[in-house]
N, C-alpha and C positions, 0 to 999 in steps of 0.2 A: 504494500500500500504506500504510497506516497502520503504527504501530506506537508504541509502550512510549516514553520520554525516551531521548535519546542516551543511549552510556554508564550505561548500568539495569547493576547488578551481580544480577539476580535471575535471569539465565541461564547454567543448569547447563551441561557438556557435553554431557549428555545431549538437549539441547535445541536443538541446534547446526543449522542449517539446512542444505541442501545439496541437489543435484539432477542428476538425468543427463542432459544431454542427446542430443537424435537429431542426429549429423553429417550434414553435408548442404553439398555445394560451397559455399564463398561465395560470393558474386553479384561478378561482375567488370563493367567498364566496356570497352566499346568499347577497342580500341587498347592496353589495359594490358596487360603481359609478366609472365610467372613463368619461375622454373627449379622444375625440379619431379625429388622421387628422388634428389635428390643428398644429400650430408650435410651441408649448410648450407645457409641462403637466397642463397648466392653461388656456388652449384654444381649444374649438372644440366640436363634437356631443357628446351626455351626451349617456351613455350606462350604463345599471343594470345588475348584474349578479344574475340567477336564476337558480337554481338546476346545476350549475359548466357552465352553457354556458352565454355568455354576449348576451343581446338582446339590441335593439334600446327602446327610450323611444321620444311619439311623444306629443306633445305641442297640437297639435286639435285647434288653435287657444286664448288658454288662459294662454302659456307661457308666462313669464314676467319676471323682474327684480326680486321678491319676491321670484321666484321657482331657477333661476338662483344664487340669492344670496346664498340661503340652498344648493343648492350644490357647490357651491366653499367652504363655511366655511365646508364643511364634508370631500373636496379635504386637506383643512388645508389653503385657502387663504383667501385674505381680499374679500370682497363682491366685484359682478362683476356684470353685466350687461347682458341679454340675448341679442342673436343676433335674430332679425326678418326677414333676409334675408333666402329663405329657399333655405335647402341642402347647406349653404355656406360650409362647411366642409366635403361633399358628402353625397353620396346616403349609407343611412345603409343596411345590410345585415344581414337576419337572423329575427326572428321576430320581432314583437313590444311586447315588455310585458308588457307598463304601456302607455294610454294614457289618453289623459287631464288633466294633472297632475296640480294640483293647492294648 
């Protein structure tokens, strides 16, 4: 883009640029994790991302504190807790790509 000298004083408010864009998944990498629905980026359903699509990853009963810890420290937080309450942060969408994870 071109444009006018830094810091130009010849633009009004009215003249303000801005744009909307179309949302659309971000593109993940192989092996990266999200918590996803919760009310922070340090809270909520664990999701993997496989060949550029995020999938659900389901616990089968032998989720725990152990598997919940290794993924927060991979998120960058201090170790955390799994929740046993299920679907607390909804129903996933899309496949499962990993389950019983231990």
């Amino acid at each position: 883009c071109t444009h006018a000298q830094v810091g130009s004083r010849e633009c009004t408010y009215q003249q303000d640029a801005s744009a909307t864009c179309i949302a659309t998944n971000p593109a993940c990498s192989d092996g990266q994790i999200r918590l996803v629905n919760g009310t922070s980026r340090a809270v909520g359903r664990v999701e993997v991302c496989f060949n550029g699509e995020w999938g659900r990853v389901c616990g089968g009963g032998s989720w725990d504190n152990r598997e919940a810890n290794v993924v927060c420290r991979q998120l960058g937080f201090m170790p955390g807790n799994a929740t046993t309450q299920p679907a607390r942060y909804g129903k996933g969408s899309g496949v499962s790509l990993l389950d019983q994870v231990v």
